[in-house]
N, CA, C and O of each residue as an XYZ file, in Angstrom:
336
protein
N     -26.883     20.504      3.941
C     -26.563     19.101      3.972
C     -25.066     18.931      3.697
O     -24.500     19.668      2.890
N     -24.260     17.723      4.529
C     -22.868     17.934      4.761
C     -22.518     16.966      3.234
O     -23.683     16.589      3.106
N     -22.117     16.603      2.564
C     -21.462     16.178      1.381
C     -20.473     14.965      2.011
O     -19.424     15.286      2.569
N     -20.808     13.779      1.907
C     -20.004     12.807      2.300
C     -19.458     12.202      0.637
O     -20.107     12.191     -0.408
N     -17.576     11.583      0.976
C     -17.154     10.994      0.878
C     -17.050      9.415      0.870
O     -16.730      8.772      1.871
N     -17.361      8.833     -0.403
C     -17.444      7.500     -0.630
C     -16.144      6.631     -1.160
O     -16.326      5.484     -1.568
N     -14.826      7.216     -1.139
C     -13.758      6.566     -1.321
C     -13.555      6.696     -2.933
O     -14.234      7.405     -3.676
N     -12.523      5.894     -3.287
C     -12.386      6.417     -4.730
C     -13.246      5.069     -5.416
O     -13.809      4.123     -4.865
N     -13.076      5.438     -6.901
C     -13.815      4.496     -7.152
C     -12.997      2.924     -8.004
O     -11.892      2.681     -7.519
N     -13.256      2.354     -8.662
C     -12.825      1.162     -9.096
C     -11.826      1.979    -10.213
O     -10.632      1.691    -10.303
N     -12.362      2.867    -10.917
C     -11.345      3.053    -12.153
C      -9.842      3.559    -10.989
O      -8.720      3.055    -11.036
N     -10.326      4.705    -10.001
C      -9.082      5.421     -9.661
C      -8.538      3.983     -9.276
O      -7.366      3.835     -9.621
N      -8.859      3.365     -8.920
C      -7.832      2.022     -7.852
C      -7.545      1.092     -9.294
O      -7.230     -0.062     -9.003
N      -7.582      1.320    -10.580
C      -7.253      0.706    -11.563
C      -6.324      1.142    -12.110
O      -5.311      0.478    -12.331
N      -6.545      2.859    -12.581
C      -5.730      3.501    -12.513
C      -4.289      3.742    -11.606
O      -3.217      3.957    -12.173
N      -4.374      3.702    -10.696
C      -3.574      3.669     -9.324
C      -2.322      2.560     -9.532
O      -1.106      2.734     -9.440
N      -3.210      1.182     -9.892
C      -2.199     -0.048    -10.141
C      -1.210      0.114    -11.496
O      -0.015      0.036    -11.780
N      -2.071      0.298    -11.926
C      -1.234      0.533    -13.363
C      -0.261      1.734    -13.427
O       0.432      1.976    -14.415
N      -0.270      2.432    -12.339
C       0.926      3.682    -12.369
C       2.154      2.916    -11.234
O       3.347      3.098    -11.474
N       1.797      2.215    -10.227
C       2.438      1.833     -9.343
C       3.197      0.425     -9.440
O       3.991     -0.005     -8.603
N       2.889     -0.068    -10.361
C       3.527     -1.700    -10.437
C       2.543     -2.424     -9.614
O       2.964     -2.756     -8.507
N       1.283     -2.757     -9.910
C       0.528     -3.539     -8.847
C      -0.388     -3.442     -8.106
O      -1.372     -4.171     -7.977
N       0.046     -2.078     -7.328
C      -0.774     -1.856     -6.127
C      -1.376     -0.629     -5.961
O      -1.192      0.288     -6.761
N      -2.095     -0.534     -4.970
C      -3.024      0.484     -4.610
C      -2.797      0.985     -3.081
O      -2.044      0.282     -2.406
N      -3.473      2.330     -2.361
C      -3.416      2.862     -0.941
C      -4.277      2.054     -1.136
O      -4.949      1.870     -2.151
N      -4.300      1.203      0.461
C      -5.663      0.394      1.147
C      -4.850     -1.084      1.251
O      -4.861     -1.760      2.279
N      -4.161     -1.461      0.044
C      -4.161     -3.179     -0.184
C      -2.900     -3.346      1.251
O      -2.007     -2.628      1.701
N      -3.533     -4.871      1.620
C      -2.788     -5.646      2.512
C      -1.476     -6.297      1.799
O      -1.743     -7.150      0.953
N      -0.085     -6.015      2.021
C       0.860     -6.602      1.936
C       1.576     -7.266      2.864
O       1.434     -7.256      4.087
N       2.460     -7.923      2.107
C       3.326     -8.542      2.941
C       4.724     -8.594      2.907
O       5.024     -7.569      2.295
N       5.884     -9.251      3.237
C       7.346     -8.431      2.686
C       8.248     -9.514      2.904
O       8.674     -9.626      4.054
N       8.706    -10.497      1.879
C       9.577    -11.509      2.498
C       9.332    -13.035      2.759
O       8.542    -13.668      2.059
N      10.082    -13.647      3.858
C       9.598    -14.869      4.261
C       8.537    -14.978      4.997
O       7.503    -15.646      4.976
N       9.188    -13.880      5.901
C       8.691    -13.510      7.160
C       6.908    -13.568      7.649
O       6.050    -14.154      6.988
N       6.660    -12.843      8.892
C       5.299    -13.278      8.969
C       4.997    -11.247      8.404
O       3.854    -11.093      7.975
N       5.596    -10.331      8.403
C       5.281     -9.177      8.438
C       4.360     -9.015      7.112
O       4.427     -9.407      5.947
N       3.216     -8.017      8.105
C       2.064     -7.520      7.306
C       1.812     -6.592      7.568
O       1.944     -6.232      8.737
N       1.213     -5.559      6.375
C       0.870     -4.373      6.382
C      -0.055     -3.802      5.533
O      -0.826     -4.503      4.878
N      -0.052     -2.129      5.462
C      -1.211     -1.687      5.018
C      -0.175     -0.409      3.837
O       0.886      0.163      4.086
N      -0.669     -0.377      3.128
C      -0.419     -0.116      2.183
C      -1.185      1.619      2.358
O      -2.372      1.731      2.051
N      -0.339      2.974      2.899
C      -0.630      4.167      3.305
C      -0.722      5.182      1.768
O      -1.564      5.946      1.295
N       0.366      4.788      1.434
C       0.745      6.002      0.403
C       1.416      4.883     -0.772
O       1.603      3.692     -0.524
N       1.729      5.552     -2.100
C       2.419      5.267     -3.038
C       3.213      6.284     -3.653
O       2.383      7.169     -3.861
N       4.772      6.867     -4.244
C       4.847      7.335     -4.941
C       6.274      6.824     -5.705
O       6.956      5.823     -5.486
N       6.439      7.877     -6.651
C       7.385      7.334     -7.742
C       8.669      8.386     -7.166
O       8.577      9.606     -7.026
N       9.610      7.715     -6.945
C      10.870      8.784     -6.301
C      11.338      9.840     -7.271
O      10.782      9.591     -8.340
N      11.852     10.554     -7.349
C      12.297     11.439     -8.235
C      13.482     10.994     -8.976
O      13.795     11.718     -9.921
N      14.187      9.995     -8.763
C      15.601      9.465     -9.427
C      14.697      7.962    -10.485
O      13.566      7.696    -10.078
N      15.004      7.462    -11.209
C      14.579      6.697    -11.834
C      14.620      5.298    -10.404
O      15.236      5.079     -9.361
N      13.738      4.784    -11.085
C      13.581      3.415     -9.850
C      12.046      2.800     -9.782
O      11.293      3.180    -10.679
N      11.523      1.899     -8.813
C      10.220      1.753     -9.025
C       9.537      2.583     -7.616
O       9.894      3.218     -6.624
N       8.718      2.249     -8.077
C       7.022      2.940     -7.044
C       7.877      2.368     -5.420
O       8.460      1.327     -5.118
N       7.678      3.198     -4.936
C       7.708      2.800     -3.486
C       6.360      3.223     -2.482
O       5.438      3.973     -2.804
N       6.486      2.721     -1.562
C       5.301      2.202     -1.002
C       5.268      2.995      0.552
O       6.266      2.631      1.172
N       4.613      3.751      1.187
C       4.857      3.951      2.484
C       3.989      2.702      3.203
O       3.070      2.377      2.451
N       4.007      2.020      4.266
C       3.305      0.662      4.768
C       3.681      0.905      5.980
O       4.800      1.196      6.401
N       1.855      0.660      6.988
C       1.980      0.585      8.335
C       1.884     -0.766      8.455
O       0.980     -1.503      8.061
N       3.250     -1.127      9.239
C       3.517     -3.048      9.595
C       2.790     -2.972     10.605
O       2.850     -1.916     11.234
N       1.910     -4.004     11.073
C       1.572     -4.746     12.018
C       2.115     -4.947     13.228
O       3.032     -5.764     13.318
N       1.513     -4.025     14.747
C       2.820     -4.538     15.339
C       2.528     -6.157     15.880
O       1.584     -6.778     15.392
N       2.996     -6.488     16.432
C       3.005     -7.689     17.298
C       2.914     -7.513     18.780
O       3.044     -6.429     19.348
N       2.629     -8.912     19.494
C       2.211     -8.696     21.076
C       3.777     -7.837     21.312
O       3.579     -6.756     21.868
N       5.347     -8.119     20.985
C       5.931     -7.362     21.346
C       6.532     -6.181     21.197
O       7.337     -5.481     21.811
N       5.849     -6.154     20.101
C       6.138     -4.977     18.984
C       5.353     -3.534     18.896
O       4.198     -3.792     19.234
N       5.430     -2.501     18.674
C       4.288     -1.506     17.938
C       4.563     -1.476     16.689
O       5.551     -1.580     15.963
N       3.036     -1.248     16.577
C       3.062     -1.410     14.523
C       3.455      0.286     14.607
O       3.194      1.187     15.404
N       4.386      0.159     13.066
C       5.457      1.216     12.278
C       5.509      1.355     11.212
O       5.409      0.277     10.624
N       5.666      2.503     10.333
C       5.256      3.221      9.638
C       7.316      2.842      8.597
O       8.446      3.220      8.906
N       6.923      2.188      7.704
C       8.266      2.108      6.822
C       8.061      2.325      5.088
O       7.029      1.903      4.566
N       9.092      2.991      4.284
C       8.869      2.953      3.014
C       9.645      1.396      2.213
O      10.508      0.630      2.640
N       9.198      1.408      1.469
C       9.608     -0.333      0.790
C       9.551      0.315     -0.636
O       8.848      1.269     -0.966
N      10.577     -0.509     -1.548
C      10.276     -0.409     -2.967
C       8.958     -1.312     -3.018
O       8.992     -2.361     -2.374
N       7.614     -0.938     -3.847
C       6.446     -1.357     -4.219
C       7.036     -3.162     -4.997
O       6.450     -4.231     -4.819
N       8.026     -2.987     -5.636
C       8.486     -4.335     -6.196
C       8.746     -5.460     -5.344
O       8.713     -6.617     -5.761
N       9.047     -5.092     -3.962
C       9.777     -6.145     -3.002
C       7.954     -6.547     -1.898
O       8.044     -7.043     -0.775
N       7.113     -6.344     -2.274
C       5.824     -6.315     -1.784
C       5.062     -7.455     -2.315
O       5.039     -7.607     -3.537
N       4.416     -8.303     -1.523
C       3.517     -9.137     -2.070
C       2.032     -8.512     -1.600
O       1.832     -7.717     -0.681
N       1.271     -8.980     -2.308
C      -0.405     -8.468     -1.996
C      -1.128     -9.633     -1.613
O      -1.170    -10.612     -2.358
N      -1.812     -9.597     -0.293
C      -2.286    -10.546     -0.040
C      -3.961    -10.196      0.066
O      -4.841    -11.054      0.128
N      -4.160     -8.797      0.069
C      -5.437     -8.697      0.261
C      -6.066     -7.214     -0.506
O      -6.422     -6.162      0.024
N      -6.039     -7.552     -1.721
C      -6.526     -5.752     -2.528
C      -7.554     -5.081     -1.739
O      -8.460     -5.546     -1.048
N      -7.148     -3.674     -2.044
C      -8.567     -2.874     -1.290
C      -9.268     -3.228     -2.715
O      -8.976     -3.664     -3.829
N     -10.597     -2.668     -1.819
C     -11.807     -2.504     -2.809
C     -12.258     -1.190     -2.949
O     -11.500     -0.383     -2.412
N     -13.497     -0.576     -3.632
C     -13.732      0.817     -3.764
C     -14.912      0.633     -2.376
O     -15.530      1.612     -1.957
């Protein structure tokens, strides 16, 4: 029998926020005035002092392809937390 994967659970994504300033891999952000939205890929802490930065796939648009950018985690709004 193959062993499935159920995602992490509520503590890791509790845990997770509380190391990152906020956020979690999964949560929907956003960045600005602007209409740009994204997904929240990766998190880590840079090696020079600073905050959590964020890797985020933006949304593309009808003229756009969605793209893969790092953001400081601080300059991020959350509009939609993952769940476990």
């Amino acid at each position: 029998m193959a062993a499935t994967w159920s995602g992490p659970s509520l503590a890791d994504i509790a845990q997770e926020r509380e190391e990152s300033g906020g956020y979690a891999v999964g949560d929907r952000v956003t960045f600005g005035q602007g209409p740009s939205a994204g997904l929240v890929l990766d998190l880590y802490r840079p090696s020079f002092y600073g905050p959590s930065r964020a890797l985020v796939l933006w949304d593309g648009t009808p003229d756009t392809a969605p793209r893969e950018d790092t953001i400081a985690a601080d300059q991020l709004t959350m509009t939609a937390p993952t769940t476990a």
